[in-house]
mmCIF file of the C-alpha atoms, coordinates in Angstrom:
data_MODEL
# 
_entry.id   MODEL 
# 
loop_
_atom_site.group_PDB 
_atom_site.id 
_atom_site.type_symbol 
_atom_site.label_atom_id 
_atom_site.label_alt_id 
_atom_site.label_comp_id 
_atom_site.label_asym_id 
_atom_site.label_entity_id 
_atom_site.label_seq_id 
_atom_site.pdbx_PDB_ins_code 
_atom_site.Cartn_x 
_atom_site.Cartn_y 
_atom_site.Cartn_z 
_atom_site.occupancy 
_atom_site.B_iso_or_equiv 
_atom_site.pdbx_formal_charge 
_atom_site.auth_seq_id 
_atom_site.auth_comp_id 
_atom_site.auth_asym_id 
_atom_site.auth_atom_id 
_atom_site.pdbx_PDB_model_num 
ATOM 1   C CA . UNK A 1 1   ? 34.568 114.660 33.731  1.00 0.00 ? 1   UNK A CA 1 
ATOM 2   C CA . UNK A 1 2   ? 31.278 112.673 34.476  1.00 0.00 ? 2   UNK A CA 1 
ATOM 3   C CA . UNK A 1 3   ? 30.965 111.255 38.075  1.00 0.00 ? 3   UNK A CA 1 
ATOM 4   C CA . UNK A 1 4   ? 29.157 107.665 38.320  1.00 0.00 ? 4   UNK A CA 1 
ATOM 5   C CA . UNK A 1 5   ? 25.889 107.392 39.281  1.00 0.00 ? 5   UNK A CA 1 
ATOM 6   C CA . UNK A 1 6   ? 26.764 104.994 41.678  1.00 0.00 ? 6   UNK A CA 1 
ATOM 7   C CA . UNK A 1 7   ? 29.382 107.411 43.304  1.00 0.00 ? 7   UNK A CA 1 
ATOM 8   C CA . UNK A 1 8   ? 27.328 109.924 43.387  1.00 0.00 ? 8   UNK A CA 1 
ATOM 9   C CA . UNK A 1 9   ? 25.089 108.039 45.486  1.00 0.00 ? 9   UNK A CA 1 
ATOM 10  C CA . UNK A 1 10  ? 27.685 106.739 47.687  1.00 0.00 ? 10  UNK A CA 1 
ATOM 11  C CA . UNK A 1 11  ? 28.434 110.243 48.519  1.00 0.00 ? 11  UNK A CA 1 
ATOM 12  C CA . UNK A 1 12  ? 25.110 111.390 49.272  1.00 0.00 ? 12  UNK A CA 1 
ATOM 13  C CA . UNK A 1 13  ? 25.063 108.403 51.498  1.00 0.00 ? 13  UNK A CA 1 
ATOM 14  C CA . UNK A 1 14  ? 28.045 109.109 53.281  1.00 0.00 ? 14  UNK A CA 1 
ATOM 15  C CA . UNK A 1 15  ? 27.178 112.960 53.885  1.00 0.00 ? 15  UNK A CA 1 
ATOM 16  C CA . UNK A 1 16  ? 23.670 111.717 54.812  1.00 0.00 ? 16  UNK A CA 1 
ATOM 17  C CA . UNK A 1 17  ? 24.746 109.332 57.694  1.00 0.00 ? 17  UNK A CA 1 
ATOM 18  C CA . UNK A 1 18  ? 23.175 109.273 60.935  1.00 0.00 ? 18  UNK A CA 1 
ATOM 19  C CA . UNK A 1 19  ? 25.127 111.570 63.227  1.00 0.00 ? 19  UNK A CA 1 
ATOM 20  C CA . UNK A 1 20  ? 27.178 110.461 66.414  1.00 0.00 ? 20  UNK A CA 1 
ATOM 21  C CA . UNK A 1 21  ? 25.551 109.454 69.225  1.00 0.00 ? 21  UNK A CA 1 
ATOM 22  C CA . UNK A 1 22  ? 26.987 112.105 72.178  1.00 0.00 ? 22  UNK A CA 1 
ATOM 23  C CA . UNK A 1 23  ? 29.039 110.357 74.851  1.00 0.00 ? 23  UNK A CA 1 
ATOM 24  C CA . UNK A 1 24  ? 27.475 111.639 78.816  1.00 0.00 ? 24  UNK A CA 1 
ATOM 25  C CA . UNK A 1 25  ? 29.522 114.589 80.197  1.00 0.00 ? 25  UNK A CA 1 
ATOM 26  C CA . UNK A 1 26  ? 31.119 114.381 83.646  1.00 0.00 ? 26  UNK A CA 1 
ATOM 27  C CA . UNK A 1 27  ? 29.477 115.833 86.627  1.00 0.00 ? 27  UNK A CA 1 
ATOM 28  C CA . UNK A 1 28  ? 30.306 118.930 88.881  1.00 0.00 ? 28  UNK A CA 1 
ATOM 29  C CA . UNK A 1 29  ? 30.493 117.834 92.293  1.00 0.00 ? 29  UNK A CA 1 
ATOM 30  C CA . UNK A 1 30  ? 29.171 120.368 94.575  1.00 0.00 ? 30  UNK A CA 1 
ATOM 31  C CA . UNK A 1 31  ? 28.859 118.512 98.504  1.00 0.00 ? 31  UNK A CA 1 
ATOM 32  C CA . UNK A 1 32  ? 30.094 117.475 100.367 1.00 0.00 ? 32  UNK A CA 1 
ATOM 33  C CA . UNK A 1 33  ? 32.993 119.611 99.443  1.00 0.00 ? 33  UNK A CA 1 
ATOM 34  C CA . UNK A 1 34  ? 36.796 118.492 99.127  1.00 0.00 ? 34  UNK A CA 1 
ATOM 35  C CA . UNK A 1 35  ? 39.185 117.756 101.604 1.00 0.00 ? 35  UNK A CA 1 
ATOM 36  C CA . UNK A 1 36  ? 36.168 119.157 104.497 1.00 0.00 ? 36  UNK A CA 1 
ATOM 37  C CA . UNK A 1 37  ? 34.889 117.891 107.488 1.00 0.00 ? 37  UNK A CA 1 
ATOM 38  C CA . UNK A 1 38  ? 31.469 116.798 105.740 1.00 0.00 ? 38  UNK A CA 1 
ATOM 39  C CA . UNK A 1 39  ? 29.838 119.814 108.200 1.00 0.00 ? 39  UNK A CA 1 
ATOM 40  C CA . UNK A 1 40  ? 26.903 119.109 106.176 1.00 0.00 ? 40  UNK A CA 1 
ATOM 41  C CA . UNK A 1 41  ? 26.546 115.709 107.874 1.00 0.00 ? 41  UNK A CA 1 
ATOM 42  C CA . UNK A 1 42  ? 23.655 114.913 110.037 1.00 0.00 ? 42  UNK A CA 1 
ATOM 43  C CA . UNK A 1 43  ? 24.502 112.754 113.205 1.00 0.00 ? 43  UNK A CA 1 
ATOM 44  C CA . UNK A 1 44  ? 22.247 109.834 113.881 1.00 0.00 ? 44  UNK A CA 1 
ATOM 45  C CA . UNK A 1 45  ? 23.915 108.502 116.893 1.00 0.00 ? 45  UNK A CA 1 
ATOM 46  C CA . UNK A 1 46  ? 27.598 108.066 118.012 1.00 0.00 ? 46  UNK A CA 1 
ATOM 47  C CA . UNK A 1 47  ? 28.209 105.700 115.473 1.00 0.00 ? 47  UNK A CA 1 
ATOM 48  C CA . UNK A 1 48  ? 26.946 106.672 112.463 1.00 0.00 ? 48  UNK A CA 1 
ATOM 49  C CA . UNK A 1 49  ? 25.672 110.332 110.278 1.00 0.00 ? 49  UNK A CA 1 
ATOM 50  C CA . UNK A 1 50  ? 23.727 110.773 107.461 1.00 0.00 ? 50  UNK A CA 1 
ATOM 51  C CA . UNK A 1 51  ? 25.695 112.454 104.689 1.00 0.00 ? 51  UNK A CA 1 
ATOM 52  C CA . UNK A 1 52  ? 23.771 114.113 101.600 1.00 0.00 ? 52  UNK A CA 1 
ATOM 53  C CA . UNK A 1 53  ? 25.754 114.313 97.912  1.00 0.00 ? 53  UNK A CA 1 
ATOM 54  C CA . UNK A 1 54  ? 25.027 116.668 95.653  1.00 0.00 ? 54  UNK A CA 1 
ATOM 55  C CA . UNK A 1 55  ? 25.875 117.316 92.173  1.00 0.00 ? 55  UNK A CA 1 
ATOM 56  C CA . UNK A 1 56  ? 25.514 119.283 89.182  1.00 0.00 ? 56  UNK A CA 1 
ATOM 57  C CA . UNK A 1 57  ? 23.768 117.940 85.988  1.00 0.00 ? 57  UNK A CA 1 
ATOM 58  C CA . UNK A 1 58  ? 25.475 116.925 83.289  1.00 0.00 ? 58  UNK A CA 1 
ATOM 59  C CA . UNK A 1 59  ? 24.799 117.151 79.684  1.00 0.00 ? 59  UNK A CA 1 
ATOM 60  C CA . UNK A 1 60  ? 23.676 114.043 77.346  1.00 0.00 ? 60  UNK A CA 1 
ATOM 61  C CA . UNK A 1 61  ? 23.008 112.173 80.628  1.00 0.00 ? 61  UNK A CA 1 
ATOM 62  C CA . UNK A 1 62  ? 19.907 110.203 81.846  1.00 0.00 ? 62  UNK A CA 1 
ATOM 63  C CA . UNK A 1 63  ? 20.897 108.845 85.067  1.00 0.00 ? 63  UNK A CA 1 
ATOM 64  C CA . UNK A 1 64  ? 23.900 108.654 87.550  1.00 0.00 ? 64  UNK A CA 1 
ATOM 65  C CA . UNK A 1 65  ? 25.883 106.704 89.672  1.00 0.00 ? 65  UNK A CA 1 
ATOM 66  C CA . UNK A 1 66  ? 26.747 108.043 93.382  1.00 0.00 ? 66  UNK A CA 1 
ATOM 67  C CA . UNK A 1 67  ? 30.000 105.842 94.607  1.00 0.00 ? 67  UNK A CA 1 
ATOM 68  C CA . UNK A 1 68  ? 30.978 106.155 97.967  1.00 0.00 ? 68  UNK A CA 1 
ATOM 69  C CA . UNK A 1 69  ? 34.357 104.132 99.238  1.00 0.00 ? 69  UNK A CA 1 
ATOM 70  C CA . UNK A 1 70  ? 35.658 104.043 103.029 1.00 0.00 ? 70  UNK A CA 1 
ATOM 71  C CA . UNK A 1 71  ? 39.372 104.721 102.512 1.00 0.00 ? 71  UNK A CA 1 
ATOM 72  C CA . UNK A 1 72  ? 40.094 103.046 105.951 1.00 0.00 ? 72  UNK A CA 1 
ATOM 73  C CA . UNK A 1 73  ? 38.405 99.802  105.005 1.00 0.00 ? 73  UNK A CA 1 
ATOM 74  C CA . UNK A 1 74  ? 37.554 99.669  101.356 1.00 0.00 ? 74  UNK A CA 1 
ATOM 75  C CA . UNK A 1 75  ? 34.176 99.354  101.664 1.00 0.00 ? 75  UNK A CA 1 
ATOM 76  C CA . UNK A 1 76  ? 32.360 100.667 98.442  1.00 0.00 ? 76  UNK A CA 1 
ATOM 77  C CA . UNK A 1 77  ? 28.414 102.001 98.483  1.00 0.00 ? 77  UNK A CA 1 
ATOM 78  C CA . UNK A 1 78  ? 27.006 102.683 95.501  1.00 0.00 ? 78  UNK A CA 1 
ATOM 79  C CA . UNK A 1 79  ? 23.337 103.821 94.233  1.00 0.00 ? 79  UNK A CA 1 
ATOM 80  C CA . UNK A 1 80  ? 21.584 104.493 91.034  1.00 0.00 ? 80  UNK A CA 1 
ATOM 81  C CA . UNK A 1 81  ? 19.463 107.854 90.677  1.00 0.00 ? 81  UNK A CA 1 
ATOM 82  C CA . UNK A 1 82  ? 18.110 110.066 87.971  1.00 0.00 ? 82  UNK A CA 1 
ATOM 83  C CA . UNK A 1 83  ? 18.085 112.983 90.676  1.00 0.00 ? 83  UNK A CA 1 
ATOM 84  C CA . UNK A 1 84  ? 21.036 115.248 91.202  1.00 0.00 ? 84  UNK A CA 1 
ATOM 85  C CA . UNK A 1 85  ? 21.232 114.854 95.350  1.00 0.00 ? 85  UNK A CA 1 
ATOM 86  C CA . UNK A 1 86  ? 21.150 111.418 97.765  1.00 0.00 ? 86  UNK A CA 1 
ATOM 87  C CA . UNK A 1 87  ? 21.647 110.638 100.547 1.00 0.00 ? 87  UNK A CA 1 
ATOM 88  C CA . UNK A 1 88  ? 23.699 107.531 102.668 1.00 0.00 ? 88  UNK A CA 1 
ATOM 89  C CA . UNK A 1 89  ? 24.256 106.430 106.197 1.00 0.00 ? 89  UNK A CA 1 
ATOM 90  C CA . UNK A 1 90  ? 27.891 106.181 106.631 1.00 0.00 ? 90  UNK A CA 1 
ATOM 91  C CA . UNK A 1 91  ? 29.946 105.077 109.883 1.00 0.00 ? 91  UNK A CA 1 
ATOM 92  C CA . UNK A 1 92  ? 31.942 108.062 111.590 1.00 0.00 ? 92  UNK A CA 1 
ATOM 93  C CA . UNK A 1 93  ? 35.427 108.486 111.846 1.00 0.00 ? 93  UNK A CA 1 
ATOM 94  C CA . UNK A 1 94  ? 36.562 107.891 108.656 1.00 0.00 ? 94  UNK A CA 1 
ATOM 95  C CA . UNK A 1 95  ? 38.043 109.487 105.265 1.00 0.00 ? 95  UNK A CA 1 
ATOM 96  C CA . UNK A 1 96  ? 36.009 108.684 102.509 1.00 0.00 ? 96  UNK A CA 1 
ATOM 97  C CA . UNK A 1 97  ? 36.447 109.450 98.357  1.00 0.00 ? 97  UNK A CA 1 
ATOM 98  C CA . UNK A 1 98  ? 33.042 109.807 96.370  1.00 0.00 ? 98  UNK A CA 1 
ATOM 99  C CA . UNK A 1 99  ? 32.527 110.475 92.886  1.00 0.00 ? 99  UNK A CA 1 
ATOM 100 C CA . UNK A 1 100 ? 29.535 110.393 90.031  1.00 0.00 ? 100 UNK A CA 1 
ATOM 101 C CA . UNK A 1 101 ? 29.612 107.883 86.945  1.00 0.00 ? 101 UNK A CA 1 
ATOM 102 C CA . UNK A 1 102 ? 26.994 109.912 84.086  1.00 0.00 ? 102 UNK A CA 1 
ATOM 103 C CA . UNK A 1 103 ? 24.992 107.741 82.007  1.00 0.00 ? 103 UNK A CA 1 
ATOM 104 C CA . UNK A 1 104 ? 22.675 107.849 79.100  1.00 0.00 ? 104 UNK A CA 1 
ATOM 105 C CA . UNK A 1 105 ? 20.094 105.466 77.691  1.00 0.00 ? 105 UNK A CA 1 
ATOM 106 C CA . UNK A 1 106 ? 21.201 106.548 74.012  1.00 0.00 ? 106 UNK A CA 1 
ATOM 107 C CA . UNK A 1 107 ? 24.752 105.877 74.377  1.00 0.00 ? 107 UNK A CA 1 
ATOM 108 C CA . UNK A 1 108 ? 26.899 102.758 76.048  1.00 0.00 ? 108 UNK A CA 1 
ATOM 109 C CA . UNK A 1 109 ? 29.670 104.877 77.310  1.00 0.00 ? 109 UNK A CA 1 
ATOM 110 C CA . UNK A 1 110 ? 29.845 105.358 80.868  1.00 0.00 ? 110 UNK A CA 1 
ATOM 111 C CA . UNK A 1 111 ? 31.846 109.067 82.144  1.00 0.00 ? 111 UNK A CA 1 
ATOM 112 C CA . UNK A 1 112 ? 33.167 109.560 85.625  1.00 0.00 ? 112 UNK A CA 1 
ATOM 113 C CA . UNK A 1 113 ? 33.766 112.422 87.212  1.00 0.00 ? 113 UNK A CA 1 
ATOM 114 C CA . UNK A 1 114 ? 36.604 113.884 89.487  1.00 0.00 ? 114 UNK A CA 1 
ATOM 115 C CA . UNK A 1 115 ? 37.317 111.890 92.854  1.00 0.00 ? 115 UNK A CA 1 
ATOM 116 C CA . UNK A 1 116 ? 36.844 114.141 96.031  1.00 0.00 ? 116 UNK A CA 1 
ATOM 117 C CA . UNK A 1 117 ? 37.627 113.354 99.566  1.00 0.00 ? 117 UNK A CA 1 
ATOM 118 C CA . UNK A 1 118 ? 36.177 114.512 102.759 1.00 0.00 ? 118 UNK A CA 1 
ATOM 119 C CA . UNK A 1 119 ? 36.401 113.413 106.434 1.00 0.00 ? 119 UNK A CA 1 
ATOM 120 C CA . UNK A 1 120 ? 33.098 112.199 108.548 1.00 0.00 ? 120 UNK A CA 1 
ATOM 121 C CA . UNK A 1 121 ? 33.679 113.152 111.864 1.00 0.00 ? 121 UNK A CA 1 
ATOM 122 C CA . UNK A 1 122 ? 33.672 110.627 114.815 1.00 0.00 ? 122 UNK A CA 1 
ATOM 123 C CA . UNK A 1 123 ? 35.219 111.339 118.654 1.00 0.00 ? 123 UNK A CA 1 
ATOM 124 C CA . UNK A 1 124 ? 35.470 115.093 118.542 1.00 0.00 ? 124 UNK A CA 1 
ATOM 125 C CA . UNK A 1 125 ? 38.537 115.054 120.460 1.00 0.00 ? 125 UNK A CA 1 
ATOM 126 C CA . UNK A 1 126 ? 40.233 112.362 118.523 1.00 0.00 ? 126 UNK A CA 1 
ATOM 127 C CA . UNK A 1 127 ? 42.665 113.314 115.535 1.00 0.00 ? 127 UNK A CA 1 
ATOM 128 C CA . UNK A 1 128 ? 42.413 112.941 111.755 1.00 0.00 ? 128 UNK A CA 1 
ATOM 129 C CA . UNK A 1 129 ? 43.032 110.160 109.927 1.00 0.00 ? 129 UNK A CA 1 
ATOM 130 C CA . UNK A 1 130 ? 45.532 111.525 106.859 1.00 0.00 ? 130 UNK A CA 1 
ATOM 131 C CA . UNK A 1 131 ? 43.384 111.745 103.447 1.00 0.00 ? 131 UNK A CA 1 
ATOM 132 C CA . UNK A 1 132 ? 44.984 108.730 101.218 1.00 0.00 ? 132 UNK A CA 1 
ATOM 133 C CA . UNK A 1 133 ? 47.577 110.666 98.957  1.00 0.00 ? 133 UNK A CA 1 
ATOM 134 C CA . UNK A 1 134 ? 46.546 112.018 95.651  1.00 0.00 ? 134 UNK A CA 1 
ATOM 135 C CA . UNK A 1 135 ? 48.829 110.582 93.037  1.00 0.00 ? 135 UNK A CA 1 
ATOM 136 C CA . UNK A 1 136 ? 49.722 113.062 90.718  1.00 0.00 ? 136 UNK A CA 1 
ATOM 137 C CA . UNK A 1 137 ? 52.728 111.918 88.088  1.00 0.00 ? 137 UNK A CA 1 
ATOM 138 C CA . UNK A 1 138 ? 53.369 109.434 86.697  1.00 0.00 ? 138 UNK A CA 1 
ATOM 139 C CA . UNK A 1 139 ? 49.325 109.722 86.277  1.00 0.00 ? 139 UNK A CA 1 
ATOM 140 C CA . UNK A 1 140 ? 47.420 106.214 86.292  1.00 0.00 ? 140 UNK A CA 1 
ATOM 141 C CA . UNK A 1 141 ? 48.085 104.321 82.698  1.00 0.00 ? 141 UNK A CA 1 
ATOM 142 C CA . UNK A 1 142 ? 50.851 106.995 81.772  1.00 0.00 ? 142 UNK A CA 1 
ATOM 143 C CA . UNK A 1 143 ? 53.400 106.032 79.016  1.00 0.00 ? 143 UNK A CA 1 
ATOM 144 C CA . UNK A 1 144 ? 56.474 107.622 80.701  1.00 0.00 ? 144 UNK A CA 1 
ATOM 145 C CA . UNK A 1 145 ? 60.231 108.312 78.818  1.00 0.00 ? 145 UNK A CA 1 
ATOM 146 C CA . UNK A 1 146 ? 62.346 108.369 81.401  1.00 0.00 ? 146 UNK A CA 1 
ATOM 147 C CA . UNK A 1 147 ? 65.661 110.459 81.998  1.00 0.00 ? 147 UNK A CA 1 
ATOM 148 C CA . UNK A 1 148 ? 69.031 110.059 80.544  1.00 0.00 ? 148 UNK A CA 1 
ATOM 149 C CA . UNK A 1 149 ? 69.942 108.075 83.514  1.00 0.00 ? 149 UNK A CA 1 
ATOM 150 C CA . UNK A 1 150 ? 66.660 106.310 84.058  1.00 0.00 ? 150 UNK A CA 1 
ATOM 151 C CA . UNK A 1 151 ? 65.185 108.297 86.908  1.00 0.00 ? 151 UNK A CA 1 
ATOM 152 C CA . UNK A 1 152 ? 61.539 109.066 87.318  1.00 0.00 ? 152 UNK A CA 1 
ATOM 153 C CA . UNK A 1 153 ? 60.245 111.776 89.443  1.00 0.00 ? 153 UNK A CA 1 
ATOM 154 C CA . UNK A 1 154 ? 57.051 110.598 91.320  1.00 0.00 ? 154 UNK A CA 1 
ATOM 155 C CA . UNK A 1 155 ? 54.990 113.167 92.602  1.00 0.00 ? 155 UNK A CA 1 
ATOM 156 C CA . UNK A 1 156 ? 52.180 113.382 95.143  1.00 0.00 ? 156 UNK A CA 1 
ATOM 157 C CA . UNK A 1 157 ? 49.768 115.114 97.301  1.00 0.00 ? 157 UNK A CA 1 
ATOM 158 C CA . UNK A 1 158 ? 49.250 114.931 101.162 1.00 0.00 ? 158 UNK A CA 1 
ATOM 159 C CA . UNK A 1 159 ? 46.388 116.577 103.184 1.00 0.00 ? 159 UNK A CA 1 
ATOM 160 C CA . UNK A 1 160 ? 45.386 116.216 106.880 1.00 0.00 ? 160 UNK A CA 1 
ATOM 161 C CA . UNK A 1 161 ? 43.018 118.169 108.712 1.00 0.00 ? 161 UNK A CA 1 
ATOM 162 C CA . UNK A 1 162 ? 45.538 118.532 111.856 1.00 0.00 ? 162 UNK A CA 1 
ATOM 163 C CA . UNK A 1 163 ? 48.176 119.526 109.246 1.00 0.00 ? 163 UNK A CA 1 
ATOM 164 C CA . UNK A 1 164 ? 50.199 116.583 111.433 1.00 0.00 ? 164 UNK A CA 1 
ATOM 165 C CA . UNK A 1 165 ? 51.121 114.648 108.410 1.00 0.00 ? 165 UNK A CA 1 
ATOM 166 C CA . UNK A 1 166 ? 54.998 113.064 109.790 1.00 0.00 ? 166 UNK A CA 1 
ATOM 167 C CA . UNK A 1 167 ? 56.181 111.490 106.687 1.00 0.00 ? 167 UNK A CA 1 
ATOM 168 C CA . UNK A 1 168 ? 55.437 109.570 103.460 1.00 0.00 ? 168 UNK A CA 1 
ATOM 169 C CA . UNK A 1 169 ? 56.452 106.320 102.113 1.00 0.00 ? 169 UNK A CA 1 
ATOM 170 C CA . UNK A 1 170 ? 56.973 105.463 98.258  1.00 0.00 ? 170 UNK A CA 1 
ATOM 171 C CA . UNK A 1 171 ? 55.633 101.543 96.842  1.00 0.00 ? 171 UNK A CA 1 
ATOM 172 C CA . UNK A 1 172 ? 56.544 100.111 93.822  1.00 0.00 ? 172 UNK A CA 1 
ATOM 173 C CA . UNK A 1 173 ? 56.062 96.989  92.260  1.00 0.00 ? 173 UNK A CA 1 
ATOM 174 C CA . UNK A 1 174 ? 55.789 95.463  88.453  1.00 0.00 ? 174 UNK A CA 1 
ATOM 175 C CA . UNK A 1 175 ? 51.858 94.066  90.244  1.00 0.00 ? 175 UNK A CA 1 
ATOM 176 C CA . UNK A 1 176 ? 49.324 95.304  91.957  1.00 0.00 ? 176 UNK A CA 1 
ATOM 177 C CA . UNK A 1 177 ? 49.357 92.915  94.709  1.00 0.00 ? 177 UNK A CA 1 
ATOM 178 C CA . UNK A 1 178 ? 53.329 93.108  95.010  1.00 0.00 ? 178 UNK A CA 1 
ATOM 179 C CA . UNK A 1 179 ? 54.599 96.531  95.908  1.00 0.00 ? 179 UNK A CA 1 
ATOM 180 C CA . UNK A 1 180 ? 57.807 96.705  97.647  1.00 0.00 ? 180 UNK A CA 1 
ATOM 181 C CA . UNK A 1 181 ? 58.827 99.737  100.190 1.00 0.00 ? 181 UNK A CA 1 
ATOM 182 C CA . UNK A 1 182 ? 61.146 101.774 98.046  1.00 0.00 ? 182 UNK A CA 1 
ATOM 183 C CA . UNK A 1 183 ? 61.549 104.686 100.379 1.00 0.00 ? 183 UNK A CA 1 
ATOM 184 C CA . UNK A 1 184 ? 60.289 105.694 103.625 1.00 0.00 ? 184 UNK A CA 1 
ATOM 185 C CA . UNK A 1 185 ? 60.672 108.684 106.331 1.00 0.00 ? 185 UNK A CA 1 
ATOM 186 C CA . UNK A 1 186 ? 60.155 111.117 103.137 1.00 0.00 ? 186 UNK A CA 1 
ATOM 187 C CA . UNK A 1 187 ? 59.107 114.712 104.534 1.00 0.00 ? 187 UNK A CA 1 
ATOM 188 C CA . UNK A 1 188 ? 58.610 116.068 101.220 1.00 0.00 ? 188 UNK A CA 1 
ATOM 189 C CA . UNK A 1 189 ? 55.583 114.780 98.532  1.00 0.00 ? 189 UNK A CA 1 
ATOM 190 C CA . UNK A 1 190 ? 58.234 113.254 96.176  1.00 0.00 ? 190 UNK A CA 1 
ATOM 191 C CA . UNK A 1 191 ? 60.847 111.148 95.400  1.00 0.00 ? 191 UNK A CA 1 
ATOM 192 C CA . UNK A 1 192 ? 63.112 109.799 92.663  1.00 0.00 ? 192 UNK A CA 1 
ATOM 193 C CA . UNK A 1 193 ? 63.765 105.999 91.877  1.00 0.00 ? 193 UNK A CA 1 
ATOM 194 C CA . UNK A 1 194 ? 65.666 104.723 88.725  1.00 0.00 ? 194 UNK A CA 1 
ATOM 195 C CA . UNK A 1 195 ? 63.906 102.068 86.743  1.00 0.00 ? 195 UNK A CA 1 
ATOM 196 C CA . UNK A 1 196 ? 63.748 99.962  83.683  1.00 0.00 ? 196 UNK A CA 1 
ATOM 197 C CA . UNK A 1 197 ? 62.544 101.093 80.214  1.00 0.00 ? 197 UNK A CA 1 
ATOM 198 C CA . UNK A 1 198 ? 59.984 99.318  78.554  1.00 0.00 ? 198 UNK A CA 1 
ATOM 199 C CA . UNK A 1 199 ? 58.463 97.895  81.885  1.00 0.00 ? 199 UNK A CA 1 
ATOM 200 C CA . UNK A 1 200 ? 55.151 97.930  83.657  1.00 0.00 ? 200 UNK A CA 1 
ATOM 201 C CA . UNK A 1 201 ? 55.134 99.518  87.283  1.00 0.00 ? 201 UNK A CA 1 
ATOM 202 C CA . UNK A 1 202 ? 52.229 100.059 89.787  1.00 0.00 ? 202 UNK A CA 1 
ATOM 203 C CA . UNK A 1 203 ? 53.103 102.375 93.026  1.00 0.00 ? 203 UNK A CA 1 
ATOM 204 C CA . UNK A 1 204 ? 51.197 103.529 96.069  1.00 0.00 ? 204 UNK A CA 1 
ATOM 205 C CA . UNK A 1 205 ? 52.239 106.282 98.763  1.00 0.00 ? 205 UNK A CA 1 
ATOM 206 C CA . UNK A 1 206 ? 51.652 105.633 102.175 1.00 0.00 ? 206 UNK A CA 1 
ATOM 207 C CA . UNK A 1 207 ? 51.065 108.714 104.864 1.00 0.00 ? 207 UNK A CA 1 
ATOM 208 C CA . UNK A 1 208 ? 51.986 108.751 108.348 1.00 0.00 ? 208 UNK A CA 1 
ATOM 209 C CA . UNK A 1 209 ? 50.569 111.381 110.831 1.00 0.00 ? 209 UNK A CA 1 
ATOM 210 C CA . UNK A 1 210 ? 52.260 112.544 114.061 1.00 0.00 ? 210 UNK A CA 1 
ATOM 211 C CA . UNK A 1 211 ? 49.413 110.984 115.992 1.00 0.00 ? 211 UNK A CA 1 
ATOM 212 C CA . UNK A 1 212 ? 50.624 107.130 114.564 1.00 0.00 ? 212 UNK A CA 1 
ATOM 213 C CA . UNK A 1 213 ? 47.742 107.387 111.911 1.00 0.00 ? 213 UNK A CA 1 
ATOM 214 C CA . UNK A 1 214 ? 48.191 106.096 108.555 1.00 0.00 ? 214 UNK A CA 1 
ATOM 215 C CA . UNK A 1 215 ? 45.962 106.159 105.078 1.00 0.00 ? 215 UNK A CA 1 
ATOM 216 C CA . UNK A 1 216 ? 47.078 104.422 101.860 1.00 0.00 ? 216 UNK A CA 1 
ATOM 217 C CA . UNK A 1 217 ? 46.336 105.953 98.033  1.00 0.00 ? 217 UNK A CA 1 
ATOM 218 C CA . UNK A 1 218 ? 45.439 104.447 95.289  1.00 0.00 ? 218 UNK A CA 1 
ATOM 219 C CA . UNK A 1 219 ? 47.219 102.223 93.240  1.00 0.00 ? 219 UNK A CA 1 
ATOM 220 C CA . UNK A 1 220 ? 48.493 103.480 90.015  1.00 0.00 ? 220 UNK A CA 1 
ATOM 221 C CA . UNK A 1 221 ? 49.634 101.646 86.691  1.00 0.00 ? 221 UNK A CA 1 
ATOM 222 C CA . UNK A 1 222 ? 52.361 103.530 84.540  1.00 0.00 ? 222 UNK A CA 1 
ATOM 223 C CA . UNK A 1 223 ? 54.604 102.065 81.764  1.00 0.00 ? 223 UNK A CA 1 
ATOM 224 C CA . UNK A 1 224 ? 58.252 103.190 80.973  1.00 0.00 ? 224 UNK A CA 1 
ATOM 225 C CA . UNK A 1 225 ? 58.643 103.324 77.427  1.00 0.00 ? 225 UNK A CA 1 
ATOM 226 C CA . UNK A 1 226 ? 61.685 103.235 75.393  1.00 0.00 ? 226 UNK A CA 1 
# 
C-alpha cells in the first residue's frame, strides 16, 4: 500500500518536533535544618539574629526564590538569588516556615520545594512557641471518598521544642475565612468528624502548649466526592 506524500511528511514532522521544554526541579533544603533551634543563627542584638539559608541546586533551574514567613504574625520575606545560600535579619522569638520556589528562564513553570520549620531563639529562659501543625490527610486540594457512614479521619502533626504541647483543636469550615471549632481538648494528633459528600471544606488545627502558648497551621482545601 502506497503512503501519501503528504503523510509522509506529516510524520516526519511530527517525529521531528522540537522537544519539551524541562519544567525546574525542587530544591534540597539543607539549613537551617527542620524543626531546630536555627543554632546556626547569628545574634545581632536582643532583638533580632541573622539567619543564613542554604540549599541544594536544582536541576533545569536558573534562579530561586528564598520565602521566609513568621508563623506568629504572618509576615512573609522573600528574595530573589541565582546563588544557593542568603542570608536575612529576622526578629527573635519566633517559629518560622521557609522554603525555595526553582525557576528557569527557558520554562514558565515555577517548582516549590518542601516547607521546613525551625525556631529563632529569643529570652533564653522563656519557652517555645508550638511549631504550627503539619497537616497531613486530607492533604491540601485532596478529592476525598468518604466512609460508609460519612466520617473522615483528619490527621496531623505536632512538634514543640519543650515537648509541652497540652492539646489540639480541630477547624472546619466550607471558607477559608469561616472555620468553626469542631473539637477541642484533643490529646492525640487526630480526630474524626462526619461530613457531606460532594462538598468543599477548608480546616486548620490549632496547638496549645502547657505554658498557655498557641501556633495555628495552615489552612487546607479538600473536597468530599461522591
Amino acid at each position: 500500500m502506497r503512503v501519501s506524500p503528504f503523510v509522509l511528511l506529516f510524520l516526519l514532522f511530527w517525529n521531528c518536533g522540537p522537544a519539551p521544554i524541562p519544567e525546574p526541579q525542587p530544591a534540597t533544603l539543607v539549613l537551617p535544618s527542620n524543626l531546630d533551634r536555627c543554632t546556626t543563627a547569628t545574634s545581632l542584638n536582643s532583638e533580632e539574629s541573622q539567619v543564613r539559608f542554604q540549599w541544594a541546586a536544582a536541576l533545569n533551574t536558573d534562579n530561586y526564590e528564598l520565602v521566609i514567613i513568621n508563623s506568629l504574625t504572618n509576615q512573609k520575606y522573600s528574595k530573589a538569588t541565582a546563588l544557593l545560600t542568603e542570608t536575612k535579619v529576622l526578629p527573635k522569638g519566633a517559629p518560622y516556615q521557609w522554603y525555595i520556589i526553582s525557576k528557569s528562564i527557558l520554562s514558565p513553570a515555577e517548582t516549590k520545594s518542601e516547607v521546613w520549620q525551625f525556631y529563632l531563639e529569643g529570652n533564653p529562659k522563656s519557652s517555645h512557641l508550638p511549631f504550627p501543625a503539619r497537616l497531613i490527610s486530607p492533604d491540601d486540594e485532596a478529592q476525598i471518598q468518604l466512609e460508609a457512614n460519612g466520617n473522615l479521619l483528619f490527621i496531623w502533626e505536632g512538634k514543640d521544642l519543650d515537648e509541652d504541647i497540652q492539646a489540639y483543636s480541630l477547624y472546619l469550615g466550607v471558607t477559608a475565612d469561616d472555620l468553626e471549632l469542631k473539637k477541642e481538648n484533643l490529646t492525640s494528633p487526630q480526630a474524626s468528624l462526619t461530613l457531606e459528600s460532594g462538598r468543599t471544606y477548608f480546616w486548620q488545627i490549632k496547638t496549645l502548649d502547657s505554658e498557655g502558648n498557641r501556633s495555628l497551621s495552615q489552612i487546607y482545601r479538600f473536597e468530599t466526592i461522591n
